[in-house]
C-alpha positions as CSV (number, residue, x, y, z in Angstrom):
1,X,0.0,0.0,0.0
2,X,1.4,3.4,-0.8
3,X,1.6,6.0,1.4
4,X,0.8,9.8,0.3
5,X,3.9,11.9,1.6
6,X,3.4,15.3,2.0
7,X,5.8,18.2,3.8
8,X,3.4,20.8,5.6
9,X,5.0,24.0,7.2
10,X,3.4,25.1,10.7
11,X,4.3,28.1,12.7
12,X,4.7,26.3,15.9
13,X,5.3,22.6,16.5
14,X,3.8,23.1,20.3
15,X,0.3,23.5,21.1
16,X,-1.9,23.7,23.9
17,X,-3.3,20.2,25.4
18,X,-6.6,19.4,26.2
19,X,-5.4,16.0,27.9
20,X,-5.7,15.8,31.5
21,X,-2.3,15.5,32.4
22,X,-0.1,17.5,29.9
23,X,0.1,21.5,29.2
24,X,1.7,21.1,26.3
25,X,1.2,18.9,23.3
26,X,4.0,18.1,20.3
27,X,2.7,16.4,16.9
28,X,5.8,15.5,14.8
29,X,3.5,14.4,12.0
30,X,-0.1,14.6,10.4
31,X,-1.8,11.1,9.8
32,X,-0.4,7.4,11.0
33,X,0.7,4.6,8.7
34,X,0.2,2.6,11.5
35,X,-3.8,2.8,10.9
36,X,-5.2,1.7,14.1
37,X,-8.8,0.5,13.3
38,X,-9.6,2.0,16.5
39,X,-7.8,4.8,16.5
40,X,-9.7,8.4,17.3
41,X,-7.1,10.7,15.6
42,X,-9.2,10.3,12.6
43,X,-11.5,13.1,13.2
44,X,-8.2,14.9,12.0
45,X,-9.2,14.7,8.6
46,X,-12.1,16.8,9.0
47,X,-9.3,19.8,9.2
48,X,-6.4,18.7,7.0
49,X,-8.7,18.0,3.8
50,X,-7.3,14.6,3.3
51,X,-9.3,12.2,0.8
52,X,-7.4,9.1,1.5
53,X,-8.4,6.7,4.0
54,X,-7.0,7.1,7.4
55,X,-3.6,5.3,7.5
56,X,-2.6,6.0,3.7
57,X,-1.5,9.4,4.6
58,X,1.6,11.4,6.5
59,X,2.5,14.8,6.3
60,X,5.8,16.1,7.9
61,X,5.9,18.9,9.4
62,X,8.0,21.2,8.7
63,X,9.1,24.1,11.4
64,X,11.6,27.9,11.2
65,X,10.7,28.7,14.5
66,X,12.9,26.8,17.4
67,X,11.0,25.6,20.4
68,X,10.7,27.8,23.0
69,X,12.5,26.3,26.2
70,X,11.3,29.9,28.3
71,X,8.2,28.6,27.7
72,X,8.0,25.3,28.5
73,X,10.1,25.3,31.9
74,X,8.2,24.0,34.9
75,X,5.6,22.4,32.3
76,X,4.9,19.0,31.3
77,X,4.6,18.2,27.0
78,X,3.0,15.0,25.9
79,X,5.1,13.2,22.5
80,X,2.7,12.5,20.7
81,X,-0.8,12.8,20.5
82,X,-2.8,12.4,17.5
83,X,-0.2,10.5,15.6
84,X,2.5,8.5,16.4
85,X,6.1,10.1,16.6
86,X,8.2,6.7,15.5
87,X,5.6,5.7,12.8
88,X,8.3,4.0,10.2
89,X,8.7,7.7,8.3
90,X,10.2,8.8,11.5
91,X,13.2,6.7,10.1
92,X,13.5,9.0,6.7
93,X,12.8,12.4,8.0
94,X,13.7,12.3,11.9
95,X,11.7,15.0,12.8
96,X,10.6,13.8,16.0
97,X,14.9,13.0,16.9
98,X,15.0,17.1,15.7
99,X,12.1,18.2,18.2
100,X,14.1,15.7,21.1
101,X,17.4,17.5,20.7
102,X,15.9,21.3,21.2
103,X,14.2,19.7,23.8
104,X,17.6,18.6,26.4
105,X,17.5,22.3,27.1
106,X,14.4,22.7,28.2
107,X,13.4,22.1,32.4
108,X,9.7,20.1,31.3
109,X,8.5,16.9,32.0
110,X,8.2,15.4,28.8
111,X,6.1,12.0,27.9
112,X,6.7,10.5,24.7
113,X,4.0,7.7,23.4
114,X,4.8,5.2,21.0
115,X,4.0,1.8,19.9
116,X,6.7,1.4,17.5
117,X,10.3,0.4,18.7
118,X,12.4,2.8,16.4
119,X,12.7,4.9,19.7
120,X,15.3,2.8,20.7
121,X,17.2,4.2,17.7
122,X,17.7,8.0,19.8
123,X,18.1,6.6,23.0
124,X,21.6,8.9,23.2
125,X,19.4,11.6,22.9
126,X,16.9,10.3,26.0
127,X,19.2,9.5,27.9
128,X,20.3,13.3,27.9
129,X,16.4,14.8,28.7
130,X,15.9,15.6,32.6
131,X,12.4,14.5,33.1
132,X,11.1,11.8,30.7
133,X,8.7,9.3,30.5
134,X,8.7,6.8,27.3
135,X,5.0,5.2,27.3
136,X,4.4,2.2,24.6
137,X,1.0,0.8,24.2
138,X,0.5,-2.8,24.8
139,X,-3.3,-3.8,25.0
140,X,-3.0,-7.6,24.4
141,X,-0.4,-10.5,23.6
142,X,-2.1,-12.1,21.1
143,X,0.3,-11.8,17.6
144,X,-3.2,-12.4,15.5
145,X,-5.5,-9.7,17.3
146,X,-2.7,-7.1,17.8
147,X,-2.0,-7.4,13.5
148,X,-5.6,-7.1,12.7
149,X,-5.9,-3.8,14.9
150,X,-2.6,-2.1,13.6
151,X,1.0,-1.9,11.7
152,X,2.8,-1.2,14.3
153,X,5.8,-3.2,16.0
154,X,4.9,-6.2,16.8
155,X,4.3,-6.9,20.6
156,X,7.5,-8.9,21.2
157,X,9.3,-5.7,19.7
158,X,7.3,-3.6,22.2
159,X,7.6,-5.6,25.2
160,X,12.1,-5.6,23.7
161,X,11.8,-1.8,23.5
162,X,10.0,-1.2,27.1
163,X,13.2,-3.9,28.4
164,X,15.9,-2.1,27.0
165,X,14.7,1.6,27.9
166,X,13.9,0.6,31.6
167,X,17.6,-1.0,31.4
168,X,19.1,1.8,29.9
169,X,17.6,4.0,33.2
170,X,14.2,5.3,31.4
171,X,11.0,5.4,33.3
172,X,9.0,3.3,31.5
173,X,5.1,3.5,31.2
174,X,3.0,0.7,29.7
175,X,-0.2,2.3,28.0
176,X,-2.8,-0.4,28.4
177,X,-4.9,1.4,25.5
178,X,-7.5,1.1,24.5
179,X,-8.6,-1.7,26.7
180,X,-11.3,-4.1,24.1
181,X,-13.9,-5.4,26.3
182,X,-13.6,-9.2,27.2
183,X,-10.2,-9.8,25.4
184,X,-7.6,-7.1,27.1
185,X,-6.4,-9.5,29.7
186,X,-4.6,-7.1,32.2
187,X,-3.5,-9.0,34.3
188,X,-1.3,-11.6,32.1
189,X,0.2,-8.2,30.5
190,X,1.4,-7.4,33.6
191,X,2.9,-10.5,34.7
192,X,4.6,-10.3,31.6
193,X,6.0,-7.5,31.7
194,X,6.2,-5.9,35.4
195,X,10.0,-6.5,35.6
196,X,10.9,-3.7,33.5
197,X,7.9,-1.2,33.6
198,X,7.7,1.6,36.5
199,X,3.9,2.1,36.0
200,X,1.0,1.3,33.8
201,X,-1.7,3.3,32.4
202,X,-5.2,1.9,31.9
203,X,-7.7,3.4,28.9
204,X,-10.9,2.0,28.2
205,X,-12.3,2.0,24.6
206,X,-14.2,4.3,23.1
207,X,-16.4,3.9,19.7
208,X,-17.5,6.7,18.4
209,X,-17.9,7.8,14.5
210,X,-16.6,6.0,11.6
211,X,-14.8,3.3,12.7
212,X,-17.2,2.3,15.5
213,X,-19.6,0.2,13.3
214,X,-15.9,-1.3,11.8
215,X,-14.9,-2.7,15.3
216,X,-18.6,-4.0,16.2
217,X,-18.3,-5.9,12.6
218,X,-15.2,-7.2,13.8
219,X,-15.9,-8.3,16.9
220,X,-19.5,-10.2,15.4
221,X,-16.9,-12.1,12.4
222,X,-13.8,-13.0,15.0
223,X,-15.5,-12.8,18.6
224,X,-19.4,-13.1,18.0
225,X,-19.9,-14.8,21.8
226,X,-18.6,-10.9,22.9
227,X,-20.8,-9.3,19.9
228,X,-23.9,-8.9,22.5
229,X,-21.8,-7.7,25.3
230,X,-20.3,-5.0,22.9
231,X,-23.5,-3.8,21.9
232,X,-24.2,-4.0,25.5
233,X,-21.7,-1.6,26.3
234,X,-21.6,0.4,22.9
235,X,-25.3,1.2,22.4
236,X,-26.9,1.4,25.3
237,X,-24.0,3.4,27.6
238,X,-24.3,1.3,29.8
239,X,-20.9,1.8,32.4
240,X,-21.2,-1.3,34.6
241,X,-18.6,-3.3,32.6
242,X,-15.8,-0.3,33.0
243,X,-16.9,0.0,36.7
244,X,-16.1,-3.5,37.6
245,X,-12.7,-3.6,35.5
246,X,-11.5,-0.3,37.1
247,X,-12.6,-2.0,40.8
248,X,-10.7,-5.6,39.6
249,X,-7.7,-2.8,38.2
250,X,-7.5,-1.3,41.5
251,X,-7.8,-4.5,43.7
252,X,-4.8,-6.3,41.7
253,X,-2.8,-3.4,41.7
254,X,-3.2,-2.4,45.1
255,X,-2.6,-6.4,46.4
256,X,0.5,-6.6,44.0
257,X,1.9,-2.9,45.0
258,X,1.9,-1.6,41.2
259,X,1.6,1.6,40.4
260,X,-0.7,3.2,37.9
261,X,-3.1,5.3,36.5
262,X,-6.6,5.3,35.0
263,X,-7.8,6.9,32.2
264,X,-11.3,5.2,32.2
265,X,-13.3,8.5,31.7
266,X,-11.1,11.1,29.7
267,X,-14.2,13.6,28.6
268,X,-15.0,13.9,32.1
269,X,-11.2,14.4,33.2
270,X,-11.0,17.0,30.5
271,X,-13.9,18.6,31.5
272,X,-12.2,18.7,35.4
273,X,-9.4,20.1,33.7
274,X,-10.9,22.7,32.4
């Protein structure tokens, strides 16, 4: 599949974040070869005037204006938001390793979030920032379901990647997200895994637009006895499966002494935020 490559100038590579726990938000790119079937980004083409389906597009960004450090000090900035910062055209144009080397100047917490293992390829370069935090999203260990949901590293490279950063001193973060109903088993990706990751992150998912009909089909063709529970959750709003999980989240965590984070209800922790 061919990929339409575009350069795109912007003003400013940072923006303001409406996520609950950044000020600051940096998107290297426009678009995500890594097509997640689930992914929410895709409201993005509503503003960028893209035709192509989501996934067959990426435009780098191209910036004159240096990041402002001033700004940033005492602030936290989330890497990346509404694509992914190592998708594989990371490797050609390294904008993101261009954003990271302005950025070992600046006094900022900064998060990157990836799913793709080509971070390991700046670690000289994360090794250098104050206050970071590499998250990479890991919501199951099936090989079959993780392919049909996305492009992106495969989850043995994931679970290699979080290894060698949390060897290499990184605070690692493993992004349980999104969390499918019924076949995210949290717990075995844990036990897999709690070695070498300092905390976990827990997102529940959400169907909206597009792509929610896509997933329902999905789930009826490859895991119809959960197709009734989906529409369950999906149609009706009905919150009792996501209130039990974040109960059984906090009981296992709490008994095994993990530490972590949920992000079960972001429109109301935006709205808190605001």
């Amino acid at each position: 599949m061919n990929i339409v490559e575009r350069e795109i100038v912007t003003k400013d590579l940072i923006t303001k974040s409406n996520l609950p726990a950044s000020d600051y938000v940096i998107n290297p790119y426009v678009g995500c070869p890594h097509a997640c079937k689930y992914c929410y980004a895709r409201f993005m083409k509503r503003f960028t005037g893209h035709t192509e389906e989501w996934g067959n597009f990426i435009d780098i960004k191209r910036c004159d204006k240096p990041i402002s450090v001033k700004k940033l000090c005492h602030k936290s900035v989330f890497i990346s938001s509404v694509t992914d910062c190592y998708n594989p055209f990371e490797a050609k144009y390294q904008i993101t390793r261009t954003i990271l080397n302005q950025l070992k100047q600046a006094d900022c917490l900064i998060t990157i979030s990836t799913k793709s293992d080509l971070i390991l390829r700046d670690m000289d370069i994360l090794k250098e920032l104050k206050n970071l935090i590499v998250a990479i999203s890991i919501n199951t260990l099936d090989n079959s379901f993780q392919s049909d949901m996305d492009n992106a590293s495969s989850i043995a490279q994931r679970i290699a990647a979080l290894k060698e950063l949390r060897k290499q001193g990184i605070y690692t973060v493993l992004f349980m997200s999104p969390i499918f109903p019924y076949i995210t088993d949290f717990k075995a990706i844990i036990e897999a895994t709690a070695e070498f990751v300092c905390e976990y992150w827990f997102e529940n998912l959400n169907l909206r637009g597009n792509y929610k009909q896509d997933i329902l089909q999905y789930i009826s063709e490859k895991y119809h006895q959960y197709i009734s529970g989906y529409r369950e959750l999906y149609n009706t709003k009905d919150m009792g499966y996501w209130e039990q999980l974040s109960d059984d989240i906090d009981c296992y965590c709490s008994q095994k002494n993990i530490k972590y984070t949920k992000y079960f209800y972001h429109s109301l922790l935006v709205k808190e935020k605001r």
